[in-house]
N, CA, C and O atoms as a Tripos MOL2 file, in Angstrom:
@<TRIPOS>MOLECULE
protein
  168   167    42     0     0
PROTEIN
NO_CHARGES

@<TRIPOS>ATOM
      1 N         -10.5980    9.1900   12.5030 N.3       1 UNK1
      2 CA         -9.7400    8.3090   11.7060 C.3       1 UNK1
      3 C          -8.4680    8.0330   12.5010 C.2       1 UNK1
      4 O          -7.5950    8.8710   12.7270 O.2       1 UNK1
      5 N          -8.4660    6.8150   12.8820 N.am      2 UNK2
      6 CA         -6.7000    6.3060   13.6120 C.3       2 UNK2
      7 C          -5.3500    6.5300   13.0600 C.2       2 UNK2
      8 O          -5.1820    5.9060   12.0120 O.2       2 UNK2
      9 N          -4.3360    7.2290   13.4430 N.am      3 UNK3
     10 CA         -3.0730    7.4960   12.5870 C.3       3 UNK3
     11 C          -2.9290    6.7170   11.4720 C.2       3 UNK3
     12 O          -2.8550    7.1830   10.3350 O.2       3 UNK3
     13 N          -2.8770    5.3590   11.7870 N.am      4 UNK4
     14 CA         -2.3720    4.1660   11.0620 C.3       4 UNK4
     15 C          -2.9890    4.1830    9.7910 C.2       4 UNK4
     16 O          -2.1970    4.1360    8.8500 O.2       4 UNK4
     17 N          -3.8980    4.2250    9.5790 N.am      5 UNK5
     18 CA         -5.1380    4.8470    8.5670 C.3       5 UNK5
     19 C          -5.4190    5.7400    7.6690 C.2       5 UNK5
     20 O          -6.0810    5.5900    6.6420 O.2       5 UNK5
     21 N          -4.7190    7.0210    8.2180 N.am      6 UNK6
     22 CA         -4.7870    8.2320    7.7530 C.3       6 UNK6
     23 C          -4.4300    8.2510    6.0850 C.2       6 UNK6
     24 O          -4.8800    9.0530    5.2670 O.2       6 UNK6
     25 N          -3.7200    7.4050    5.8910 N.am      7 UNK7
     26 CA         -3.4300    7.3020    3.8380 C.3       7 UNK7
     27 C          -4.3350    6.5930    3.4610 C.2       7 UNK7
     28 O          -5.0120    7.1620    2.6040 O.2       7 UNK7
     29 N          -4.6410    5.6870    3.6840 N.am      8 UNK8
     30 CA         -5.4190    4.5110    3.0150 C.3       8 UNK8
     31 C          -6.4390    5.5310    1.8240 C.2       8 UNK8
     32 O          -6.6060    5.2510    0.6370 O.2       8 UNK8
     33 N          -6.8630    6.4220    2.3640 N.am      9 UNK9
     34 CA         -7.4170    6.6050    1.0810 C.3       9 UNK9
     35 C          -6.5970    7.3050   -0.1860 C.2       9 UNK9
     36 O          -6.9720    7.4980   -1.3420 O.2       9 UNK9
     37 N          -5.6330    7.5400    0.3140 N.am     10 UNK10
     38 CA         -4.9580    8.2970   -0.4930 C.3      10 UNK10
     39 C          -4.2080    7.2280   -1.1870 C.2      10 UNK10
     40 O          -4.0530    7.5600   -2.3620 O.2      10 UNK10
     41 N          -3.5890    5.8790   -0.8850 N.am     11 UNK11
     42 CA         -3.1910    4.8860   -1.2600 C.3      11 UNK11
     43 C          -4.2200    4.1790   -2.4030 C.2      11 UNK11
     44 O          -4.0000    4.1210   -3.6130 O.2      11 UNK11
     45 N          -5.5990    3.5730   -1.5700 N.am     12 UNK12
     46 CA         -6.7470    3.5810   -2.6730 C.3      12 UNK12
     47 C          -6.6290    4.2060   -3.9750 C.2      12 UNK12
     48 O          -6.5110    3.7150   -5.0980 O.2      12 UNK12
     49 N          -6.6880    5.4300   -3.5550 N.am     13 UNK13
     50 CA         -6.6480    6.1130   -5.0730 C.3      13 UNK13
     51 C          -5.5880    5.8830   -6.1980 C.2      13 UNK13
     52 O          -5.7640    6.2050   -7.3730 O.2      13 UNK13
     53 N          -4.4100    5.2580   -5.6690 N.am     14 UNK14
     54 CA         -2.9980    5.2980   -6.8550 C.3      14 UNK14
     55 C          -3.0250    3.7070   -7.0690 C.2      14 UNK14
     56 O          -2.2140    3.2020   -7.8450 O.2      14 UNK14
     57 N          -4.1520    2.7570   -6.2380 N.am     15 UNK15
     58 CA         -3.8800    1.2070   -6.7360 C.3      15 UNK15
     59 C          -3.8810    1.4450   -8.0780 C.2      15 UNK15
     60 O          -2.8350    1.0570   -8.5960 O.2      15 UNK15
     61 N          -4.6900    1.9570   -8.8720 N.am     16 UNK16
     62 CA         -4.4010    1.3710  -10.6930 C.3      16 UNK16
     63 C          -3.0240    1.5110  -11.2920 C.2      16 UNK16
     64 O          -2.6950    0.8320  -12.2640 O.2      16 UNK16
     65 N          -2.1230    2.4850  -10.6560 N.am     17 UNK17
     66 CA         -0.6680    2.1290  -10.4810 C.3      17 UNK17
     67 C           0.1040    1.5420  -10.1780 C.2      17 UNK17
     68 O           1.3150    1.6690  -10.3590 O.2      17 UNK17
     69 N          -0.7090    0.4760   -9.4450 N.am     18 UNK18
     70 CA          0.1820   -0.7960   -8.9890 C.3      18 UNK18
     71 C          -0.3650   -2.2240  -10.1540 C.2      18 UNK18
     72 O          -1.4830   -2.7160  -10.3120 O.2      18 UNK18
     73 N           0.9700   -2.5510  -10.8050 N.am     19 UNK19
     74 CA          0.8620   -3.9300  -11.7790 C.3      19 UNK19
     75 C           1.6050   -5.2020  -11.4590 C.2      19 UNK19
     76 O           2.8330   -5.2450  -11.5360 O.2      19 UNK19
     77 N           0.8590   -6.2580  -11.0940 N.am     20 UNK20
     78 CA          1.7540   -7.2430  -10.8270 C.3      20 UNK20
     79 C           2.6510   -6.9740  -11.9240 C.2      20 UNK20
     80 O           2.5190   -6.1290  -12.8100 O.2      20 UNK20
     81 N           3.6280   -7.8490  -11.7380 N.am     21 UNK21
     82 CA          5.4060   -7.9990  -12.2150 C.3      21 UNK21
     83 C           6.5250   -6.8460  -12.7360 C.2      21 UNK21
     84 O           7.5050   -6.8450  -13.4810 O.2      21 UNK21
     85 N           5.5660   -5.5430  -11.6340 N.am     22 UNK22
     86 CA          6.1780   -4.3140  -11.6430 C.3      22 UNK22
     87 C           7.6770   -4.3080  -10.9290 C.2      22 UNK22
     88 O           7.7880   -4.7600   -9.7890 O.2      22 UNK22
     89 N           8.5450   -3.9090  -11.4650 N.am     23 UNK23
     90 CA         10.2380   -3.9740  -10.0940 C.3      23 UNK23
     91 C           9.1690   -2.7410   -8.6850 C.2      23 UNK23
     92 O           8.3730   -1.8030   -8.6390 O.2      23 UNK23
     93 N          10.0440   -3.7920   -7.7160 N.am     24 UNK24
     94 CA          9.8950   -3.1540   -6.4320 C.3      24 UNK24
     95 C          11.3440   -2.5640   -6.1030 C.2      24 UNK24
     96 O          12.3950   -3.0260   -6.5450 O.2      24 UNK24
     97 N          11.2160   -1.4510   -5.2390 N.am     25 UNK25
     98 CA         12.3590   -0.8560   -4.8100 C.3      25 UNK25
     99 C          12.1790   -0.4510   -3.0900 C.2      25 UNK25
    100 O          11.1250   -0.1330   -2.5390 O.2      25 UNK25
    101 N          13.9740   -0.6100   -2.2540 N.am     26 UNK26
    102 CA         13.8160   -0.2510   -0.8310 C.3      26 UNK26
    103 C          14.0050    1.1190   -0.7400 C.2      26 UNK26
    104 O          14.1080    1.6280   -1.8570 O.2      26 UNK26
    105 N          14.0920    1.9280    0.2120 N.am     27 UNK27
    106 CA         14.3310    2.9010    0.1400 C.3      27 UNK27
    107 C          15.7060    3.5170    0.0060 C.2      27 UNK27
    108 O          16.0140    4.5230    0.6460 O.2      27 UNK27
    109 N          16.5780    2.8720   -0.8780 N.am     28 UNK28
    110 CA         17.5990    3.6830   -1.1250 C.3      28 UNK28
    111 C          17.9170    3.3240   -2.6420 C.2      28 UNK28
    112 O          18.9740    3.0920   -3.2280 O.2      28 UNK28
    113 N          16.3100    3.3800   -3.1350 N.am     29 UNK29
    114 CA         16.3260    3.3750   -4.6200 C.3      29 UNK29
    115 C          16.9390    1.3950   -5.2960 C.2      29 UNK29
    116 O          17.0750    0.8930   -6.4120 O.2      29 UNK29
    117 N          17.0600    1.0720   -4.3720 N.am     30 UNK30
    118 CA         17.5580   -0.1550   -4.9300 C.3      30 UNK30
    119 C          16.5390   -1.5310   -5.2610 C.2      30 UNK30
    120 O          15.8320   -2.1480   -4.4640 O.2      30 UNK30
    121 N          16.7420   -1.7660   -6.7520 N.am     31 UNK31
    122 CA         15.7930   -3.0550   -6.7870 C.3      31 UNK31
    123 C          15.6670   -4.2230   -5.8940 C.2      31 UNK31
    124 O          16.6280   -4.9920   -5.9130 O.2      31 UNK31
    125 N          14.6960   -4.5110   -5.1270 N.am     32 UNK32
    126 CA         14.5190   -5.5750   -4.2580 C.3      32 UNK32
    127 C          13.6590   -7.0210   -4.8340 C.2      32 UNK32
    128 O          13.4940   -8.0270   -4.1430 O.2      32 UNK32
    129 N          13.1580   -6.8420   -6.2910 N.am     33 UNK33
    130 CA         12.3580   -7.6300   -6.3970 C.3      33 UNK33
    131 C          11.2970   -7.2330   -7.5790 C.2      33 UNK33
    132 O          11.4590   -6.3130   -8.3800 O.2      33 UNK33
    133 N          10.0720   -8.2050   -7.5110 N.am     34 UNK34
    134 CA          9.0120   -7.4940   -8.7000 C.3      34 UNK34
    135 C           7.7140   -8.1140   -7.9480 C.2      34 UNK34
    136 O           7.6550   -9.3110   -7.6640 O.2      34 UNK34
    137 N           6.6720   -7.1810   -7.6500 N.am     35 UNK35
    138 CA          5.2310   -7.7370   -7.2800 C.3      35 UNK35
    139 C           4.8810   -8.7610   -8.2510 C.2      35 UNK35
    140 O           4.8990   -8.7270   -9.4820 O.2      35 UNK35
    141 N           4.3180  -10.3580   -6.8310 N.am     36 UNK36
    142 CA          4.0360  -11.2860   -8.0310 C.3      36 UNK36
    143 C           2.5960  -11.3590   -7.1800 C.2      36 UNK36
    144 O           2.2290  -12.5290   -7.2930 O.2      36 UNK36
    145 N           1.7540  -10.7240   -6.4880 N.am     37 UNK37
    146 CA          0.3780  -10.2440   -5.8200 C.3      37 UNK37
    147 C          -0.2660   -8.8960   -5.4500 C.2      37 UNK37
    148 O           0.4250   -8.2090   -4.6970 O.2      37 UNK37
    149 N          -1.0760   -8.5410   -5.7070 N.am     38 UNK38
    150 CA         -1.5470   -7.7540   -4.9520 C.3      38 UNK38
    151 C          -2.6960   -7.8740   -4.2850 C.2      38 UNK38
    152 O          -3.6740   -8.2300   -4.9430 O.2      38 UNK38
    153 N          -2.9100   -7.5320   -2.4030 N.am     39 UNK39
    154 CA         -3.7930   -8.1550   -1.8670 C.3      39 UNK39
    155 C          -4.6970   -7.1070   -1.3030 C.2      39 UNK39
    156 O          -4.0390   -6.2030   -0.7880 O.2      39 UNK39
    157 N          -5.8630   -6.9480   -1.2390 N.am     40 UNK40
    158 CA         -6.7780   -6.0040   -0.5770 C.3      40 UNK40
    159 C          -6.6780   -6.5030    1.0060 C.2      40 UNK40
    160 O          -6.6450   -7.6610    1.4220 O.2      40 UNK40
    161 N          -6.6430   -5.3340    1.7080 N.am     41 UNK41
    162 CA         -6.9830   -5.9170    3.4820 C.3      41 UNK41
    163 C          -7.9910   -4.4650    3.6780 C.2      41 UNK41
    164 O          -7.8710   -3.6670    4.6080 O.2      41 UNK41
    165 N          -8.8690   -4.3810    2.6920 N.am     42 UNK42
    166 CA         -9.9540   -3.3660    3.3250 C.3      42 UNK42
    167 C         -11.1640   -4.5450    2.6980 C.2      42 UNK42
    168 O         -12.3660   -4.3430    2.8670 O.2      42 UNK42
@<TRIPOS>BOND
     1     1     2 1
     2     2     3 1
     3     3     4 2
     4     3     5 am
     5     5     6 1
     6     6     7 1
     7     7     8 2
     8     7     9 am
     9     9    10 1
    10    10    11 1
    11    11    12 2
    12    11    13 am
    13    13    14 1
    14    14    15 1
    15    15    16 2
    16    15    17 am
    17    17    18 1
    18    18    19 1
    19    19    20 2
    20    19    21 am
    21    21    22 1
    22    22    23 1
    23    23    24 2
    24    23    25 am
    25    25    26 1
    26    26    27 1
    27    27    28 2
    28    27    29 am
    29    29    30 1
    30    30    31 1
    31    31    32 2
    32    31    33 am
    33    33    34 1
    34    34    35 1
    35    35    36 2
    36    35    37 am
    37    37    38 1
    38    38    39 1
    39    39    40 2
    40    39    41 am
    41    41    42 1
    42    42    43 1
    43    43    44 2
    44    43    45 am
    45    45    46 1
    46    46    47 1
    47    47    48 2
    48    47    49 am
    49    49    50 1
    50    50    51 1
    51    51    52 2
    52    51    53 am
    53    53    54 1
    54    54    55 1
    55    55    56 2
    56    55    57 am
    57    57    58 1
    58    58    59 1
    59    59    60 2
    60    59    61 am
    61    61    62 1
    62    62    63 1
    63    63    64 2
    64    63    65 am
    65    65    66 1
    66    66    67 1
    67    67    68 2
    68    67    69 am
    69    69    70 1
    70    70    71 1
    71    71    72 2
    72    71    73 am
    73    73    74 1
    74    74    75 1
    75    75    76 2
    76    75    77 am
    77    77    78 1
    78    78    79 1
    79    79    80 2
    80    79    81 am
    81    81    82 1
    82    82    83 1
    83    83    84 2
    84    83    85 am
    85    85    86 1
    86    86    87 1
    87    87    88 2
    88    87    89 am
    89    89    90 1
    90    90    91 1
    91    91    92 2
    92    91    93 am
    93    93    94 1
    94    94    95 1
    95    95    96 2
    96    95    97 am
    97    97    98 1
    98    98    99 1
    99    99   100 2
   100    99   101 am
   101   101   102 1
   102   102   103 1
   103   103   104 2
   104   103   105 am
   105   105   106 1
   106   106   107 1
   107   107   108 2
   108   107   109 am
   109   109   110 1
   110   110   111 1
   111   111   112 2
   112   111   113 am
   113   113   114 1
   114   114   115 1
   115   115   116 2
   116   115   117 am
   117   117   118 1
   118   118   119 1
   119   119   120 2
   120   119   121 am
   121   121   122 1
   122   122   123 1
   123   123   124 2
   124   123   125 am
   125   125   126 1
   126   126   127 1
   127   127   128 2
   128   127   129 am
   129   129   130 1
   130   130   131 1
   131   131   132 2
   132   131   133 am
   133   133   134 1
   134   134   135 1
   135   135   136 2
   136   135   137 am
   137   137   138 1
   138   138   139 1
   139   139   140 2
   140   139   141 am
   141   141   142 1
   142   142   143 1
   143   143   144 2
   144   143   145 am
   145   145   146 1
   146   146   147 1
   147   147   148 2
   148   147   149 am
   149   149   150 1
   150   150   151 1
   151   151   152 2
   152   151   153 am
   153   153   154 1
   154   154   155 1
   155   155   156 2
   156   155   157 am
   157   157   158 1
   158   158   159 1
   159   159   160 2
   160   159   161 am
   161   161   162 1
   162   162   163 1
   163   163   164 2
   164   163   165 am
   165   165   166 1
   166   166   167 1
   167   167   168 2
@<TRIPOS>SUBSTRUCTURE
     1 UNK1         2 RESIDUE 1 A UNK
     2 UNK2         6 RESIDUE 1 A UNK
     3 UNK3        10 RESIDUE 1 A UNK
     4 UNK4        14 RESIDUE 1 A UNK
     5 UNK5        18 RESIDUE 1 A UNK
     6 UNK6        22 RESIDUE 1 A UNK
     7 UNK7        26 RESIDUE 1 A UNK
     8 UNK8        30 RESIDUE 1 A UNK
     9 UNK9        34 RESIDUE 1 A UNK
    10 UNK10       38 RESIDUE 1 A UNK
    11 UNK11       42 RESIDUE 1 A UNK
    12 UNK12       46 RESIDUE 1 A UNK
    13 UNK13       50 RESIDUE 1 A UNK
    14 UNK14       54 RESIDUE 1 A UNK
    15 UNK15       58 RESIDUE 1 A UNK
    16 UNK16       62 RESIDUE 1 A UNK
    17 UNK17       66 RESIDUE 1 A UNK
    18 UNK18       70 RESIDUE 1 A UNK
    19 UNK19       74 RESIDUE 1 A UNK
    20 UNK20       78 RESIDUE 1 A UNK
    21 UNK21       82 RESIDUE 1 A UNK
    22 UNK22       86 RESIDUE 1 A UNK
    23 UNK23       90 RESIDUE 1 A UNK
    24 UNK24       94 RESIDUE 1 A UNK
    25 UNK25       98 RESIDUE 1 A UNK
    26 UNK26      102 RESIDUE 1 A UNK
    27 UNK27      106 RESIDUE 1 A UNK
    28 UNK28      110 RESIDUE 1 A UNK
    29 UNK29      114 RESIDUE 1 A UNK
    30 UNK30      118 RESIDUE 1 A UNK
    31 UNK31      122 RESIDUE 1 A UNK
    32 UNK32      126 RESIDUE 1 A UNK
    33 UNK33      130 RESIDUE 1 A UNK
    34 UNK34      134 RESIDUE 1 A UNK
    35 UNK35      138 RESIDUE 1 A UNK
    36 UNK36      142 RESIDUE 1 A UNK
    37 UNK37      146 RESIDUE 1 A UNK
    38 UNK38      150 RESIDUE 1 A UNK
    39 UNK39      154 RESIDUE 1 A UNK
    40 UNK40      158 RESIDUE 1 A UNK
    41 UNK41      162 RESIDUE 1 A UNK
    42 UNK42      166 RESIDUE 1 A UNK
């Protein structure tokens, strides 16, 4: 398995936690926005 890779399944597993028009946040906790897609690249 290639570094880059190494979560994907672990990511897989928490998609049903991801809802379009959920708030997005950067990493210093601050709202950046709200998912208006979510896209598969597997």
């Amino acid at each position: 398995m290639s570094h880059e890779n190494e979560h994907i399944g672990y990511a897989h597993d928490h998609l049903g936690a991801i809802a379009q028009w959920m708030p997005v946040f950067d990493a210093d906790n601050v709202e950046i926005g709200v998912l208006q897609a979510i896209r598969s690249i597997m």
